[in-house]
KOLDO-139675 format. One record per atom (N, C-alpha, C): residue in three letters; y negated, z negated, x negated. Coordinates in steps of 0.2 Angstrom, whole numbers, padded with zeros to 4 digits, always signed. Layout:
// residues N
ALAYZX...
***
This chain:
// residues 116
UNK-0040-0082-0105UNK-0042-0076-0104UNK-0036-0071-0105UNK-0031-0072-0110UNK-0027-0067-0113UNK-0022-0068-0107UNK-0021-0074-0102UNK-0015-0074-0096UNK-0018-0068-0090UNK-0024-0067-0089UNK-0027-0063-0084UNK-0026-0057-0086UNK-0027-0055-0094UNK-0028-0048-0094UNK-0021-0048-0096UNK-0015-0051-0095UNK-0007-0051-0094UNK-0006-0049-0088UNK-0011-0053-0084UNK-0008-0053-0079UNK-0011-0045-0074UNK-0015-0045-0075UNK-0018-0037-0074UNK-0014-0031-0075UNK-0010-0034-0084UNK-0009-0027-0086UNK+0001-0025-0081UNK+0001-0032-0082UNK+0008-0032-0076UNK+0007-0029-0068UNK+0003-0032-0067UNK+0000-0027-0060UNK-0003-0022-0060UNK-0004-0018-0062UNK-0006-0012-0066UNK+0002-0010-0067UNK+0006-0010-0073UNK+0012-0007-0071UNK+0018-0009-0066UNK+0016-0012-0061UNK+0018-0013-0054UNK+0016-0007-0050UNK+0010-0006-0050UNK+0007+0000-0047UNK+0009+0006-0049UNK+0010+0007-0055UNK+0011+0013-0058UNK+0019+0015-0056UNK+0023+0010-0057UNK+0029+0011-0054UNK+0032+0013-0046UNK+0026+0010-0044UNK+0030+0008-0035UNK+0024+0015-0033UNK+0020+0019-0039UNK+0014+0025-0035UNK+0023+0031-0038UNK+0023+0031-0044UNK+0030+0033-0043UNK+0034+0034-0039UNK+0037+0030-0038UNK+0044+0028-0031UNK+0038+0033-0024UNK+0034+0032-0024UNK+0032+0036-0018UNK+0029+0041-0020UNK+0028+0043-0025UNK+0029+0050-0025UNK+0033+0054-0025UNK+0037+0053-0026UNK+0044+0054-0026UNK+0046+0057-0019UNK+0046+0050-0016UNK+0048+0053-0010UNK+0041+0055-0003UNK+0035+0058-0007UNK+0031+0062-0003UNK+0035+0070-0007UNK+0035+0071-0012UNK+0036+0077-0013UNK+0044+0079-0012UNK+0050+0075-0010UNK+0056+0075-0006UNK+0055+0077+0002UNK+0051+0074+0002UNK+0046+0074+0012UNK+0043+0082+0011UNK+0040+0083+0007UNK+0035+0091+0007UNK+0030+0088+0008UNK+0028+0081+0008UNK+0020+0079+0011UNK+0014+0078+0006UNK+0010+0080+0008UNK+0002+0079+0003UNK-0001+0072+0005UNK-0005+0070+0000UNK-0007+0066+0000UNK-0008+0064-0009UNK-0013+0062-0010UNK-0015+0057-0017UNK-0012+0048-0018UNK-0011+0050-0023UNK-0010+0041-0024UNK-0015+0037-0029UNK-0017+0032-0024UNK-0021+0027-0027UNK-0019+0020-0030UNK-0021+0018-0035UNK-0018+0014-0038UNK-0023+0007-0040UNK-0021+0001-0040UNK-0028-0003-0038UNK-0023-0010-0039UNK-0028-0015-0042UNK-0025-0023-0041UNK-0030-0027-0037UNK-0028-0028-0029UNK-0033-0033-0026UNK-0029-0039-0023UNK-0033-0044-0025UNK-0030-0053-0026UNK-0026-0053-0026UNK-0025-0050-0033UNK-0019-0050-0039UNK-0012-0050-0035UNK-0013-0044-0032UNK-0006-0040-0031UNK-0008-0035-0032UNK-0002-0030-0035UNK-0003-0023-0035UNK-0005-0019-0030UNK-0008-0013-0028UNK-0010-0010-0024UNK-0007-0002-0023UNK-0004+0000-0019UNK-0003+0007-0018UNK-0007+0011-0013UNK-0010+0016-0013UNK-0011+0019-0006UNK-0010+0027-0008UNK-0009+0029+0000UNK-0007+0036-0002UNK-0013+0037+0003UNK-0018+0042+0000UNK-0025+0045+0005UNK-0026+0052+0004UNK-0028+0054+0008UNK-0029+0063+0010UNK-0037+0063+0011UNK-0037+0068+0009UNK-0045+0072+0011UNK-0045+0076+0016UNK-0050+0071+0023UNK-0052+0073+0029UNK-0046+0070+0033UNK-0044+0073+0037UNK-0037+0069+0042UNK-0034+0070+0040UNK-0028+0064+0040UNK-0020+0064+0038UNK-0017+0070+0042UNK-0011+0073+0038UNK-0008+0076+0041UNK-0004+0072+0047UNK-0002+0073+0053UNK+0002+0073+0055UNK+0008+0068+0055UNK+0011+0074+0050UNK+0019+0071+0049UNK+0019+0065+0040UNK+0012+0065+0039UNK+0011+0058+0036UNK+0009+0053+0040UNK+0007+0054+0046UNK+0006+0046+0049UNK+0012+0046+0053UNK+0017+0048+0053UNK+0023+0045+0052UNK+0026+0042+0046UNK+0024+0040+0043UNK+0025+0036+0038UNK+0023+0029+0041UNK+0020+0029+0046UNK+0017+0022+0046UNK+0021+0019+0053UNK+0023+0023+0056UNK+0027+0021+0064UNK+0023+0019+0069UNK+0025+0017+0073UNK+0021+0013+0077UNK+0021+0008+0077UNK+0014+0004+0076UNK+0011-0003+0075UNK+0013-0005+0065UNK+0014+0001+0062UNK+0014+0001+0056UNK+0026-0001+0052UNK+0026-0001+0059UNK+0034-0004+0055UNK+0037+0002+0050UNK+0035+0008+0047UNK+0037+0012+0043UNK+0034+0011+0039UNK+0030+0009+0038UNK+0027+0007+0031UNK+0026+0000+0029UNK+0029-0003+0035UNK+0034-0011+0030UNK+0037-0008+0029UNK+0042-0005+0032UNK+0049-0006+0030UNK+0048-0001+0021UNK+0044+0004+0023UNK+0041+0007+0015UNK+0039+0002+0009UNK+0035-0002+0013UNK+0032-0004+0007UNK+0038-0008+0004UNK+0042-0012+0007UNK+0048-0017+0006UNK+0052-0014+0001UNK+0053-0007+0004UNK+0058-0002-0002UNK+0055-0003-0007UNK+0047-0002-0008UNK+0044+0002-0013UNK+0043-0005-0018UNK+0042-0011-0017UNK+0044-0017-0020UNK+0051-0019-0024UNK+0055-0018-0020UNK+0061-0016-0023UNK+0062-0011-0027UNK+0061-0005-0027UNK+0059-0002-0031UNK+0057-0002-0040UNK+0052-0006-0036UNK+0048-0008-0044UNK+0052-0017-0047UNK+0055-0019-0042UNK+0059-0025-0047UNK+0065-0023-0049UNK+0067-0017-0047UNK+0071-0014-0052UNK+0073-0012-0058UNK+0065-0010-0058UNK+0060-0010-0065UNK+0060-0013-0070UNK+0057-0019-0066UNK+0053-0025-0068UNK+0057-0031-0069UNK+0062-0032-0065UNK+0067-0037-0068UNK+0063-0042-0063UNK+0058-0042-0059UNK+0053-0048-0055UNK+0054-0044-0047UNK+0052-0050-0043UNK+0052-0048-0038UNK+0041-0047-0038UNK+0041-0041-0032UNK+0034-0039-0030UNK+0033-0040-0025UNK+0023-0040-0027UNK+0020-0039-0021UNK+0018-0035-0019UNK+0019-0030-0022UNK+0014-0024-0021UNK+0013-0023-0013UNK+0006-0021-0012UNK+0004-0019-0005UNK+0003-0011-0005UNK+0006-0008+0001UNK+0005+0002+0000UNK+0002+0000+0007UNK-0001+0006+0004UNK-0005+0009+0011UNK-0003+0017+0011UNK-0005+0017+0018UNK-0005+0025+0020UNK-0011+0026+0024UNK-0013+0032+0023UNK-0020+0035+0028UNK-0025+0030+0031UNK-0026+0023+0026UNK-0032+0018+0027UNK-0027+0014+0033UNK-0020+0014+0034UNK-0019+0011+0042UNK-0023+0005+0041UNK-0018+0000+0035UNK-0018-0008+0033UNK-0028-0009+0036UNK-0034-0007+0031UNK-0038-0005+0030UNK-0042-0008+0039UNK-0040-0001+0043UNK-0043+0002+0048UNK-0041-0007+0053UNK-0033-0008+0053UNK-0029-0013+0055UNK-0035-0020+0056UNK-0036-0020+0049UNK-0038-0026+0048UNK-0046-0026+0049UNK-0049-0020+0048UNK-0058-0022+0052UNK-0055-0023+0061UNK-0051-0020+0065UNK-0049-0020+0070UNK-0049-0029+0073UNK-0044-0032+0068UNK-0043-0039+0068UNK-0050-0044+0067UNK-0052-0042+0062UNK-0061-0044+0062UNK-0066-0043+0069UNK-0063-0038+0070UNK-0068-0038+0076UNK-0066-0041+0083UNK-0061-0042+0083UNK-0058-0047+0087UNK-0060-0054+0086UNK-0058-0055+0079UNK-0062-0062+0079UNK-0067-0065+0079UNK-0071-0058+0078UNK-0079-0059+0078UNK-0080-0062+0087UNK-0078-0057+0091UNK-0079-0057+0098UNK-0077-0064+0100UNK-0070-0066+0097UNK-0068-0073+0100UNK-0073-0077+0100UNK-0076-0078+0093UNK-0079-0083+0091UNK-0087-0082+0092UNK-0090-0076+0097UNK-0095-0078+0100UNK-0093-0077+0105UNK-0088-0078+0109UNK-0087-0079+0117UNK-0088-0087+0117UNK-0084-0090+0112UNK-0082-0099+0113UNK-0088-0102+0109
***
């Protein structure tokens, strides 16, 4: 039980480091947004969420089809093994994309799988 609550408190300061790194560069940017911090299947979690629509020139953060927020999130793992001395998983989100992406992909499965 003591390896899990290890391994919690490590992905816990993985998040805290790489919510860091991005706030840094929201407030570099001028942009609003909150940072959420979270461990789901035990990788660290970032997201940056706003109340009511995203701004704008924050869903530029995410590119089109999301490739600004790899290549963000990629930084922002770097960032924290900087830190850490380890390589990360951490996963970021911006304005629910990841989230939104992935019911999108479920409903497509779902459809497959009662067409066939």
């Amino acid at each position: 039980m003591a390896d899990r609550a290890e391994l919690v408190k490590k992905l816990n300061d993985e998040g805290d480091f790489g919510a860091d790194y991005i706030e840094e560069l929201l407030n570099i940017a001028d942009l609003d947004g909150d940072i959420e911090i979270g461990v789901e299947a035990d990788r660290a979690s970032v997201a940056v969420v706003t109340e009511g629509v995203a701004d704008r020139r924050l869903k530029r953060l995410i590119g089109q089809g999301g490739e600004v927020l790899d290549a963000l999130q990629e930084l922002t793992r770097l960032a924290v093994q900087a830190k850490t001395g380890e390589r990360s998983r951490l996963m970021l989100d911006i304005a629910d994309y990841r989230e939104s992406h992935r019911q999108e992909v479920a409903a497509i499965a779902r459809e497959a799988v009662a067409s066939v």
